[in-house]
Every structure is written in structure tokens, then in C-alpha cells.
C-alpha positions, 0 to 999 in steps of 0.5 A: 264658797272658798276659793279652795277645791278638792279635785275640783270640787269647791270647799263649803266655807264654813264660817260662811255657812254659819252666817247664812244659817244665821240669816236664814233664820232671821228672815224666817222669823221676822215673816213667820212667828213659828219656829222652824226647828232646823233653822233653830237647832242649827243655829244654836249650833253655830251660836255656841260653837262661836263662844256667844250665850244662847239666850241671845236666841231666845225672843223672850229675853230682852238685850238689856237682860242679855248684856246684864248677865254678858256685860262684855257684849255691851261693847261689841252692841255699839257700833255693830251695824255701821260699816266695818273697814276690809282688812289689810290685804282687803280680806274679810274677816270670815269668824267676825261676820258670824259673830256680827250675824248672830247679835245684829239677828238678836237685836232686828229680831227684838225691835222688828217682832212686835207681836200682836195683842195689849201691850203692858208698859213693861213690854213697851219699856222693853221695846224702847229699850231694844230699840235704843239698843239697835239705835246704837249699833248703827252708831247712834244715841238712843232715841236719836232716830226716833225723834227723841232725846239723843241729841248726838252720836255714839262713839262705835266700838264703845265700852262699859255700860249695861244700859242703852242710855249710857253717855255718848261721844263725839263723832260723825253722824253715820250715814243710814242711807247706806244701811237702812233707808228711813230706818227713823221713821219706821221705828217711830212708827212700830213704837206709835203702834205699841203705845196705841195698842196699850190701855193707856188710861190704865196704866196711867191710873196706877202709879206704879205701872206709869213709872215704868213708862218712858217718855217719846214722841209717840207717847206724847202724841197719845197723851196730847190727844187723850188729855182731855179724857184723863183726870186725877191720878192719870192726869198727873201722871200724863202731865209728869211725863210730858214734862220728862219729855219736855225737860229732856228735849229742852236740854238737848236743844238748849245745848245747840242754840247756846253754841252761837255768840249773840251779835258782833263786836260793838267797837264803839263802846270802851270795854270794861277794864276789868282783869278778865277782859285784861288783854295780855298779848296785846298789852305786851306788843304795845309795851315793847319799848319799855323793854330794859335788858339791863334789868331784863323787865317789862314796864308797863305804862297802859293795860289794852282790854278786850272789847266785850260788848256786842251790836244786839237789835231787838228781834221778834220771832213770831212761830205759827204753829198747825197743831192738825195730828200730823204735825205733833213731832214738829210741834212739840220740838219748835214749841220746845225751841220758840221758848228756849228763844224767848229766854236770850236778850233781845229776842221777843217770841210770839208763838201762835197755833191753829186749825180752823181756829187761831190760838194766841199762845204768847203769854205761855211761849216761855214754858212749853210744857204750859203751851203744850197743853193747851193745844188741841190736836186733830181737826182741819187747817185754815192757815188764813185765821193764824196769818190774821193774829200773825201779820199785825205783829209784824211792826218792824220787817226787817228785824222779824222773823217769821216760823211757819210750821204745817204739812201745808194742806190747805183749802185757801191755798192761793190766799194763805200763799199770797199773804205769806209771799207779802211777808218775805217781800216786806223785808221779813225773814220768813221760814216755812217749816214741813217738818223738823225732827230728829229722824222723822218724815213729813209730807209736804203739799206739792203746790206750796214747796214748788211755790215756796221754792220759787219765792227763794224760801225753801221749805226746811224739813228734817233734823231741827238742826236746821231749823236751829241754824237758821233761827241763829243766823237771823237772831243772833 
């Protein structure tokens, strides 16, 4: 209401109005797929007489196809749910907020009104898309909160492009706990849904359908877990997107492991006396006292080079993989990192998985996309037949490190935990891992996280960021 009155009376403001009419409508229509004609004839009402398109009212048309025939919304998409700063005076831009209102409903609406029912991959493509739209207007890349590919954050109030996978820019990551907490998580989950409710063998039998499909994490989980039940065309067509995920994650986390440089200087090797080692700063300062001001010219008598080489040990990496169901988000992305790894000098990567059986995976760790497929989802855990194939490897402690990936829910808790206490206590780095995503969660058994915690090895969870963190302070 405005602070305004007319004898007395309190003035309706009536762009605060607007906005509730919006609001009201948008409740309404996540809880109750039925229109309500008022809230609908009102809001069309608000929507044009604030100069916005009234397609952005319809749940048939997608953002994509909103900003295709409106490119100049594209802009005011990004960015559009982070927080915005008050104005000067600390007023709040009343004609703003309507606007805000009226594209954030389209894009909620969209992502949160899944239906019911088979799903098409064109309507899963679709979904994905919207979802990649609402990703960036809390500021992030498309995908990003999904556990998938983004790898980065969008710059707010960013410009030009149609599509929700257009580049990003450099900035702070937004903090979601502020608007949505553990928003991630529940788009991961609406999209889990949607792929499990389509007739995937189907779609993946024809060519032109599987084209449509867009590689995530929850479709890899499906594919995982129904590879064995495909052959042929689906199979191919299953593998082709696996690799497209696989290829799109590698990049993204490649990108992270490459930022670090590879052990310290070693002084006690002569540096190679080649020009771009040749150090010009240094060559001058020794030189100084050739100076001649008569001629104004620097003699030089010795070239000073940068020392190049660096103190590398060899070190083993051995990663423990639980490949049970709820694991697959952690799987994929440390399976994905172990090969990346296995790539740099001086790094020997051993990659083990499990239920109640263990599974050698090393002679495949250097390619994810093999190891992926040979492993088998699902079943129970018994972490003590993964540290039988693990400990033997461990021939030299203090230059191994050791990445265990499980929800730790085990039937021989005290047994694994003892084993693996004996593992940090030889001298060995020794990581546990509950979960590390882009932006999903994970349960952890109580007992080992207060265990762990204890023995000084915290069990990381969250953003692979961590994971890559850690690896590159050890390794490198």
C-alpha cells in the first residue's frame, strides 16, 4: 500500500498490485493445473499494459520460443532472480519488480509444472532447456545446479543470445542459500523423474528422436542401469551419449586440474639456456656495471635463465569407487577426474569399484567412458572386498593417496573403518568422499562422518571443486 492517503484513506499502489496479481497466479497454478479465469484475465491484463508479450503467459510455449520471437528478453532472463541492489535513496523500484514478476512466474512455471503422463524427449529437451533458463536467472551456467556441465557462473544482466547454452563470464558464484535452499538438488530430482517416465528404449532405437535427447546426469544414471537391456541401434545410440556427457565433463574439470603447476622449483638442475627461459630483468640488474654513459649502451657479458624444472616424486592415486545407485552423480565425476589424473607426469592412477564384489578398473582408468561401462549399478556394499584389491597397492605411504567414494552404509562397519584408519595412520593421504557434485546432495552414514572426523579425515562432500583441491595440493 502507499504511504499516500486521500482523507485518510490508504492509496492501493497499483504496481504493487500488478505484482501480486501476478504471484497469486503463479501459486494457483503450481498447486492446481486448472486455470482460474480471474487470476488469468487479470494477469494478461497486467502483462500487457507493462509492454511484455503475452506468450510468456502461455505453459505451452517454452522460454526458448518466447525469447526466439522476443530476443531482448534474453537479457533481462540472466541474472533475473539474484538479488537486486535498493536504489539510491534506498527506494524500490515499484514498475521493476512487476516485470521481474511476470518473466520469473514464466520461467517457475515452466520448470516446476512437470505434468504427469509419458514423456517424449522432445518434451524433455524442452524441460532441460527451461531448466537452463532458470539456472540463469539465479546467475548461474546452464546445468550448473544440476550436477552437469556448466563448470562456471553466468555474468548477471548478460546480453545477446537466444539460447541457454550460450558462453558465460567471470563472477562470484551467487549465494542460493538466500533464495532457494538446495534448489540443485530439486531440479536434479524433477529431471530424474522425467527421463523415468520416458520410454527410453524407444526413443533410443530411433535415430531421430535420440538426437533430440540432451546428455545429464540423470540420463546417464538411466542409461548406466539399462545398458545391459539394449542392443544395436539403442545401444549405440546409449554409448554416443554417454560419451557427449563424458566429453563435456572431462572439459570442465580438465580445465580446473590444469590451473595448478606440477611440484617446486628444482634449483639443482642448470636451467636450459634456451630464449624463452632467457631472464631479461635479471640479466640487466647483473650487468649494471657495463653501463658506459658515454655510449649510452648496456655490454652485456653473461645471460641469467630462469630455472624451469620442477621437484616431481611419483604418486599413486588409488580411487575406490561404491558403484550401489546412489553413488552415480560421485561416480561418473571422480571416474571422469582419476583419468584426467592418470594423464599428468608422474601420477600412477589406480581406479577400483564395488558392491559386494570388487572390480580391478585400472587398465581402463585413462578413459572413463570405457570404465563407465563396465560397471554395474545397483545391489548391496562391502567395502572390506575393495580394501583387499586397494591395500596391496599401497607400496609406498607417504607418496600415496587414497580416494574413497561411498554413502558409507555398510554391514562391516567396524572392520572397513579400522582398515582405512590403518591406511591414514601408515602415512598414506587418505580422502573419504560422500558425495561430489556440481550441486547435488548425498547422504552420509552418521557413524563413519563422526568417525572420520575424529581420525582428522573429514569426509568431503559437495562441489567436485573440493575433491579437485585436495587431489592438487597432494599430487602436485
Amino acid at each position: 500500500m502507499s504511504e499516500e492517503s486521500t482523507g485518510g484513506a490508504p492509496v492501493p499502489d497499483a504496481d504493487e498490485n500488478r505484482r501480486q496479481v501476478l504471484y497469486w497466479r503463479l501459486l494457483a497454478r503450481l498447486f492446481d493445473p486448472e486455470e482460474q479465469a480471474s487470476l488469468e484475465s487479470a494477469s494478461l491484463a497486467v502483462v500487457e499494459d507493462i509492454g511484455l508479450p503475452p506468450a510468456l503467459l502461455d505453459p505451452g510455449a517454452s522460454v526458448d520460443s518466447v525469447v526466439q520471437r522476443h530476443p531482448e528478453l534474453a537479457a533481462e532472463f540472466d541474472g533475473l532472480m539474484t538479488p537486486a541492489p535498493d536504489g539510491e535513496d534506498g527506494a524500490r523500484d515499484r514498475a521493476a519488480e512487476v516485470r521481474r514478476a511476470a518473466l520469473a512466474s514464466k520461467v517457475l512455471l515452466n520448470v516446476f509444472t512437470s505434468g504427469s503422463g509419458a514423456v517424449t524427449a522432445e518434451q524433455l529437451a524442452r524441460w532441460q532447456s527451461d531448466a537452463g533458463w532458470l539456472e540463469r536467472a539465479l546467475g548461474c551456467r546452464p546445468g550448473e545446479l544440476r550436477g552437469g556441465r556448466g563448470g562456471g557462473v553466468r555474468r548477471t544482466g548478460g546480453g545477446g543470445g537466444v539460447s541457454p547454452t550460450g558462453t558465460g563470464f567471470g563472477a562470484p558464484t551467487p549465494d542460493l542459500s538466500r533464495l532457494i535452499p538446495e534448489i540443485g538438488p530439486e531440479l536434479g530430482s524433477i529431471e530424474a523423474g522425467l527421463v523415468k517416465r520416458m520410454r527410453l528404449r524407444e526413443v533410443l532405437a530411433d535415430p531421430a528422436l535420440a538426437s533430440r535427447l540432451t546428455p545429464s546426469m540423470s540420463l546417464i544414471e538411466q542409461l548406466l542401469r539399462d545398458k545391459d537391456n539394449l542392443s544395436g541401434v539403442a545401444l549405440a545410440n546409449a554409448k554416443a551419449l554417454i560419451r557427449r556427457y563424458v566429453d563435456e565433463v572431462s572439459q570442465v574439470l580438465r580445465s580446473q586440474v590444469e590451473k595448478s603447476t606440477v611440484g617446486d622449483i628444482d634449483r639443482s638442475v642448470p636451467p636450459k639456456r634456451v630464449f624463452r627461459n632467457l631472464d631479461i630483468d635479471r640479466t640487466i640488474w647483473k650487468n649494471l656495471t657495463n653501463w658506459s654513459p658515454e655510449e649510452e649502451r648496456l655490454y652485456v657479458d653473461r645471460l641469467y635463465y630462469r630455472h624451469t624444472s620442477r621437484k616431481t616424486t611419483p604418486q599413486r592415486l588409488i580411487v575406490v569407487v561404491d558403484q550401489s545407485g546412489s553413488m552415480v552423480d560421485s561416480m561418473v565425476n571422480c571416474t571422469i577426474l582419476a583419468s584426467i589424473f592418470a594423464g599428468l607426469p608422474k601420477v600412477d592412477v589406480h581406479l577400483i569399484a564395488y558392491d559386494t564384489q570388487a572390480l580391478d578398473l585400472t587398465p581402463w582408468s585413462h578413459d572413463p567412458f570405457e570404465t563407465l561401462l563396465r560397471t554395474k549399478l545397483g545391489g548391496g556394499t562391502d567395502g572390506t572386498v575393495a580394501m583387499a584389491l586397494a591395500q596391496p597397492k599401497i607400496a609406498e605411504p607417504r607418496n600415496t593417496v587414497v580416494v574413497w567414494i561411498s554413502d558409507f552404509y555398510e554391514w562391516r562397519t567396524d572392520e572397513l573403518f579400522e582398515s582405512m584408519a590403518a591406511i591414514h595412520r601408515s602415512g598414506a593421504k587418505f580422502i573419504p568422499v560422500g558425495s561430489v557434485t556440481s550441486g547435488g546432495r548425498g547422504s552420509v552414514n552418521p557413524w563413519f562422518r563422526e568417525r572420520f572426523k575424529d581420525l582428522g579425515t573429514p569426509v568431503i562432500s559437495g562441489h567436485i571443486k573440493k575433491l579437485v583441491h585436495e587431489l592438487k595440493t597432494f599430487l602436485t
